[in-house]
N, C-alpha and C positions, 0 to 999 in steps of 0.2 A: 491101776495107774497111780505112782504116789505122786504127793504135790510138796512143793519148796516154800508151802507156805510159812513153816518154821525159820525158813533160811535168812537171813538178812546181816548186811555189812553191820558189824560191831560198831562201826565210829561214821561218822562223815568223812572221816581222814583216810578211814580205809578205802574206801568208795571211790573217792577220788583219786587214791594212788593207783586202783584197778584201774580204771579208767584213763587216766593221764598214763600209764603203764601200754595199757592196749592200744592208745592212739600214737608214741610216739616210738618206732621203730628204728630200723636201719635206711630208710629213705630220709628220714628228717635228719643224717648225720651226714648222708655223701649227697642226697639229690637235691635237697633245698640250696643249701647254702651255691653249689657251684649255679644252677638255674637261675639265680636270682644276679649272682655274678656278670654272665655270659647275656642276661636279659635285659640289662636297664639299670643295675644295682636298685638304688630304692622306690626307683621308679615302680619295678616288678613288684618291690616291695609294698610298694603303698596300693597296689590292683589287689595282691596274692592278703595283704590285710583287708580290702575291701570282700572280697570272694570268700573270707573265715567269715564274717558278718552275714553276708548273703546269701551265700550256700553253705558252708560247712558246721556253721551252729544253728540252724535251722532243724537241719537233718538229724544231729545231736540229742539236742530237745526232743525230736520226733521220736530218735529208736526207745532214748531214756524211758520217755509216756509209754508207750507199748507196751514196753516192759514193765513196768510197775501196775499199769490198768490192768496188760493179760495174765500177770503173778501166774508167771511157766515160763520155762525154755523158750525161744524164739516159735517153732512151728504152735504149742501151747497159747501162747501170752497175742499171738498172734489170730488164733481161731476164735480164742475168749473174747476178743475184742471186738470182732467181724459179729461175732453171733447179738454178742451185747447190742452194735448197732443197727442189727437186723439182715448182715450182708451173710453168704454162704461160709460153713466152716473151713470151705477148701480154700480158702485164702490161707490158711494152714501151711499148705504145701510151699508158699514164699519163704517161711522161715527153714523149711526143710530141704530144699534146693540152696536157698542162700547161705542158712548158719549152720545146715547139717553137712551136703554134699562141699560144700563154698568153702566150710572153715578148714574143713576134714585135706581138700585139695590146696587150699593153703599151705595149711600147717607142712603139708608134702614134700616142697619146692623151695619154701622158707628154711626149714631145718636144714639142707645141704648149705645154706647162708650161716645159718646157727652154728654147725658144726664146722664153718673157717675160723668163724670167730673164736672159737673152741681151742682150735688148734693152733695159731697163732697167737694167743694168749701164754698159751705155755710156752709155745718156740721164743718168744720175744723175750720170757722170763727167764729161759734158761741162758740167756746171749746169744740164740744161733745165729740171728740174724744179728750180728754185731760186723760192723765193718762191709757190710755185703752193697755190689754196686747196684746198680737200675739193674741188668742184666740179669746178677746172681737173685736178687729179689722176683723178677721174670719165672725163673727157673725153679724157685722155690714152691711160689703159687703152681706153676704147672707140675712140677712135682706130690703134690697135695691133690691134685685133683687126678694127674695120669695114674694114681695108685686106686683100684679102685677097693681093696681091702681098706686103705688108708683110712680113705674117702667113708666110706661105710662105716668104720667104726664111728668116728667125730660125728658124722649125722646122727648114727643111733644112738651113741651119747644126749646128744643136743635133746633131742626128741624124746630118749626115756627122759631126761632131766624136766622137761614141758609133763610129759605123765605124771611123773612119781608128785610134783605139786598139783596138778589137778585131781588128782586120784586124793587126796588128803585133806579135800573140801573146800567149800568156800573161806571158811575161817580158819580151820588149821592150816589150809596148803595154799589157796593162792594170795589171802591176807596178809599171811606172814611173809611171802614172799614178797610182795610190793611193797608191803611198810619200811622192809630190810633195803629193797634193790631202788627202788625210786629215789629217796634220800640221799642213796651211796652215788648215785649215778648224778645227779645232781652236783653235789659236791664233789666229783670225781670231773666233773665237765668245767667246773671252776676253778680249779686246779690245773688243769689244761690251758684253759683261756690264760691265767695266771702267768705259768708256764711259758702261752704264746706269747705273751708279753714282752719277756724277759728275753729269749732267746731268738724270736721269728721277725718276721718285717712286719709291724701290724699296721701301721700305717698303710701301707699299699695295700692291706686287708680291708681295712676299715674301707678305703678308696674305692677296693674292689664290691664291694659288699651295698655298699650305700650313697656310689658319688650318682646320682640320678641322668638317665638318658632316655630323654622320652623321646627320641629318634628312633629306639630298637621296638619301641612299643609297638604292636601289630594282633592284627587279630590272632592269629597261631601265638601270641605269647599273651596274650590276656585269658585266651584259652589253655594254656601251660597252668596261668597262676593261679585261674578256678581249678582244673584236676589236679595241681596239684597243695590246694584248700584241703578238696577234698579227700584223697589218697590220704592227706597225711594224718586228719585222723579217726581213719577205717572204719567208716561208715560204709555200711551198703552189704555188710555179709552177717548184719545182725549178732554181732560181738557185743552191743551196746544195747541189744535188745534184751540179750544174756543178763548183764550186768545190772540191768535196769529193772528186775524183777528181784534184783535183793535189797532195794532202797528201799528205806525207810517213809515214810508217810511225813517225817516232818522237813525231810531235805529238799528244798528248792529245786529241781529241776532245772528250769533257768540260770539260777547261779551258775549250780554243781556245772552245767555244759557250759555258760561263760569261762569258768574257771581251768577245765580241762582243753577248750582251742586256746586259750593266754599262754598258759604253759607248752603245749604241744609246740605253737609258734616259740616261743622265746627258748627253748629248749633247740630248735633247728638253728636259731639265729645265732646261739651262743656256739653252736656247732664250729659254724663258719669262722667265727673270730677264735677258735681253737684250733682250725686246721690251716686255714690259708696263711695266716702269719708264717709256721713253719716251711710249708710249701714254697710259697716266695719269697723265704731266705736263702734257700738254695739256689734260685732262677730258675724253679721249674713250674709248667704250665697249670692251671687250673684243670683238673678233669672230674668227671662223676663216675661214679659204681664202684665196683669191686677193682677196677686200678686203680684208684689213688688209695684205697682203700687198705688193700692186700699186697701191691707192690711199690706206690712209690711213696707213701707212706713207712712201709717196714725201711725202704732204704735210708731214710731220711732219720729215723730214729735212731740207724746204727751209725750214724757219723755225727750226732752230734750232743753236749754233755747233757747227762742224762739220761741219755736217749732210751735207756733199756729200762729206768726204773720209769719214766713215762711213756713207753711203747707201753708195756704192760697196762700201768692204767688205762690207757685211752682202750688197748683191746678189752677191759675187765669192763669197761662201760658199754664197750658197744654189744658184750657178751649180753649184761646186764636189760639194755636195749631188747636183745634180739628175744631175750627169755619171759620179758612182760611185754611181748606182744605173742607171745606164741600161746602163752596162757590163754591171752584173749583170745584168741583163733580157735582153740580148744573147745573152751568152754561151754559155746552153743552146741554141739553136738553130745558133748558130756551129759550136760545138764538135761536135753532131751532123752539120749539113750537111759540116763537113770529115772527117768519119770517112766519111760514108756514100757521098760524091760524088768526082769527079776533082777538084773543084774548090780545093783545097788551102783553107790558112786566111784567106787576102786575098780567095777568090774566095766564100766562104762568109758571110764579115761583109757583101760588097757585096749578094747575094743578101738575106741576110735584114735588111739594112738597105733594100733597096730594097724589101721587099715591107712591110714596116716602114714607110716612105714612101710607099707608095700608098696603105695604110689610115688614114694620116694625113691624106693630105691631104682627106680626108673629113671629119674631126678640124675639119681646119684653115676649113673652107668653113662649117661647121656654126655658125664664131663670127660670119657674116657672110653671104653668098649665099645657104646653106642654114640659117640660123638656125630658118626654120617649117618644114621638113620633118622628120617623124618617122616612120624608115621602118617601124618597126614598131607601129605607133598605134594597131594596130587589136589587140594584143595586150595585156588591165589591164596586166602587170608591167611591158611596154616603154614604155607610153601617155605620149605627152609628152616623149620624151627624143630629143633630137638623134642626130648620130650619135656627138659627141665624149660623150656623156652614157652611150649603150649599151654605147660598149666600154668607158667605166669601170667603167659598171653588170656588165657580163659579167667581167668581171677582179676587181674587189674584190667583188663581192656573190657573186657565183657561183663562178667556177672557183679563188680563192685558199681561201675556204673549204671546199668539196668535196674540192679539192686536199690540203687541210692533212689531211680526216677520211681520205681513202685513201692515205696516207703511214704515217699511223698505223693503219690495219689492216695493211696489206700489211706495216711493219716489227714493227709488237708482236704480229700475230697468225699472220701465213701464214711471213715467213721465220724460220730454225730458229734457236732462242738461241744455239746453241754459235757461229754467226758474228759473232750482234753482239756478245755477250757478248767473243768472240776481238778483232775490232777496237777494243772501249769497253778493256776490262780485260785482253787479252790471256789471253781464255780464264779467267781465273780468277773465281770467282761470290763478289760483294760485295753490301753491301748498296746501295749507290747503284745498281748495276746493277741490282739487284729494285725499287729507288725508281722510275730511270728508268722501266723497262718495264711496271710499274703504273700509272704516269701517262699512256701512252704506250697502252695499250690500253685504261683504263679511263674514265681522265677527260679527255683530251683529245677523243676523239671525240664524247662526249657533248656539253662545253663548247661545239666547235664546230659539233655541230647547234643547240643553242642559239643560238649566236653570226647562225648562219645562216638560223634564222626570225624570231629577232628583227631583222634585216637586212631580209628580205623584209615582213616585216612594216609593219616603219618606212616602207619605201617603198611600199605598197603603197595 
């Protein structure tokens, strides 16, 4: 078995890009900002910042420790630490269900999202979508997915392109990638907002975004604002347990996780005042997912100036977006297979990319050939859902928050203070450390049972 104990982020900058990379996806770009709109504006706002505090930088902190106390991959870094504090190794097996099977079924269902992005980046830059109505933009998207050759290529693009940077290490391949793609994405989102300035209604953004209505406030949306704390940034399938075993000994922990929920937030927020302005200069409605996204989004770019050299950008960031999360998705599996097998770090990304790609292409069949088959139909909870529907269903409903509650037993309650307390504070007992670990044992599990029947619930 080899061990990563040579491996470690070059910089604190790189560390943080992983990270700040792996937590803020394509949810933080279509699902915060309109939730937050539709809920209360800052009302929502000022719950979904108490719920980063309470539950989603706790958890943070928590996978970060693991990771660096178990120095291994998730199921590794995971058993090191149970053993250290006397508990069974087969605790082992949470990092290999959550960051092995977890990341591997991600990465599956996320990449047919990858490879839209993919694809409408080029279409946007060659003008196709110039002039086209709501309708023709309708048609466009369903065109893209009824092909399922189409379809298949843009995925396995999206997905080799998540490979070929994992397979190339921590430092050549997904360093270089975050130091390049965070930065660019960053200032590519400021540019936009800029952009909305200039040409969109931001005003009625702004309005939308932040005018406070604690009338909509209700328990199903204070429970929206903790799931979606925590969803956004992707705690619970052990990416950051990944991540957290190449830090360094003198980086902060607590910072370093302050510093990547600040961002993840302000990166969603800047989202909103980039898209809504445009949106409601046409008089058209706020929505979430892949419509506003892929249709009425493209239509709004081709009718107005600009629109094709900032259609591109926006799709190059959210490409940007969708490829430092998949990393992270990656990773834990990677980083496992290459501890545990001969097959070094190139042979490890191709494996769990490839079995990453066969679950997909299920994913991918599902928008087109297998649109009416639902293989588990005859079960209420699965009833109705595709196959690209199940393993979203199975990942975000299921194993991200299960994931997130046995993180938080096994670190605030089974393993022994004096280690995390030694990694948080270097041994010494403060009160942020009793804050942490309070939070951590008391209210974060609960929240996310919470989080977690009202989930099921909803869908049910």
């Amino acid at each position: 078995m080899k061990s990563n104990d040579n491996v470690r982020w070059s910089s604190r900058f790189a560390f943080l890009m992983a990270a700040v990379g792996s937590a803020v996806g394509l949810a933080n770009i279509w699902r915060f900002p309109y939730t937050a709109g539709v809920s209360g504006g800052s009302a929502f706002v000022l719950v979904y910042l108490g719920a980063v505090v309470l539950l989603a930088l706790p958890l943070v902190i928590a996978e970060l420790t693991l990771g660096r106390r178990g120095k291994g991959a998730p199921p590794t870094a995971i058993r090191n630490v149970a053993r250290e504090s006397g508990l069974s190794p087969n605790w082992g097996w949470m990092g290999v269900i959550l960051g092995g099977f977890g990341g591997m079924l991600a990465l599956s269902f996320y990449s047919v999202v990858g490879g839209w992005t993919m694809a409408y980046a080029l279409e946007v830059a060659r003008g196709s979508l110039q002039g086209v109505s709501i309708e023709g933009a309708q048609q466009v998207f369903a065109a893209l997915n009824g092909d399922p050759w189409t379809l298949l290529a843009w995925f396995s693009a999206f997905i080799g392109a998540t490979v070929f940077i994992s397979a190339r290490g921590v430092n050549a391949g997904v360093e270089r990638a975050v130091k390049l793609m965070m930065p660019a994405l960053f200032l590519l989102l400021m540019m936009m907002v800029a952009y909305a300035v200039r040409v969109g209604d931001f005003a009625r953004a702004v309005d939308f975004l932040f005018t406070p209505d604690f009338s909509k406030l209700d328990t199903g949306i204070v429970l929206a604002a903790f799931g979606q704390a925590f969803f956004s940034v992707s705690v619970g399938l052990t990416a950051l347990v990944a991540y957290g075993a190449y830090i360094r000994r003198s980086t902060s922990i607590p910072q370093a996780a302050l510093i990547i929920v600040s961002v993840d937030s302000l990166i969603a927020v800047l989202a909103g005042l980039a898209i809504f302005p445009i949106i409601f200069a046409f008089g058209l409605e706020a929505d979430a997912g892949p419509g506003l996204v892929f249709i009425t989004l493209p239509f709004v770019f081709g009718d107005i100036p600009g629109g094709q050299l900032f259609g591109t950008i926006f799709f190059v960031l959210l490409l940007f977006a969708a490829l430092t999360s998949s990393i992270g998705m990656i990773e834990a599996p990677v980083a496992w297979l290459a501890e545990r097998t001969p097959l070094g770090r190139t042979g490890a990304a191709l494996l769990a990319g490839a079995i990453s790609w066969s679950l997909g292409v299920l994913a991918v069949l599902s928008q087109n050939r297998l649109a009416d088959y639902y293989p588990l139909n005859d079960i209420d909870l699965f009833a109705g859902k595709t196959f690209f529907d199940l393993f979203d269903f199975l990942v975000i409903n299921i194993m991200m928050p299960l994931g997130g509650i046995l993180i938080a037993i096994f670190t605030g309650w089974l393993v022994h203070r004096r280690f995390t307390e030694d990694e948080l504070y270097g041994g010494r007992p403060t009160v942020w450390y009793a804050a942490w670990r309070f939070l951590l044992r008391y209210v974060a599990p609960l929240i996310l049972l919470g989080v977690f029947v009202n989930m099921l619930i909803g869908t049910g």
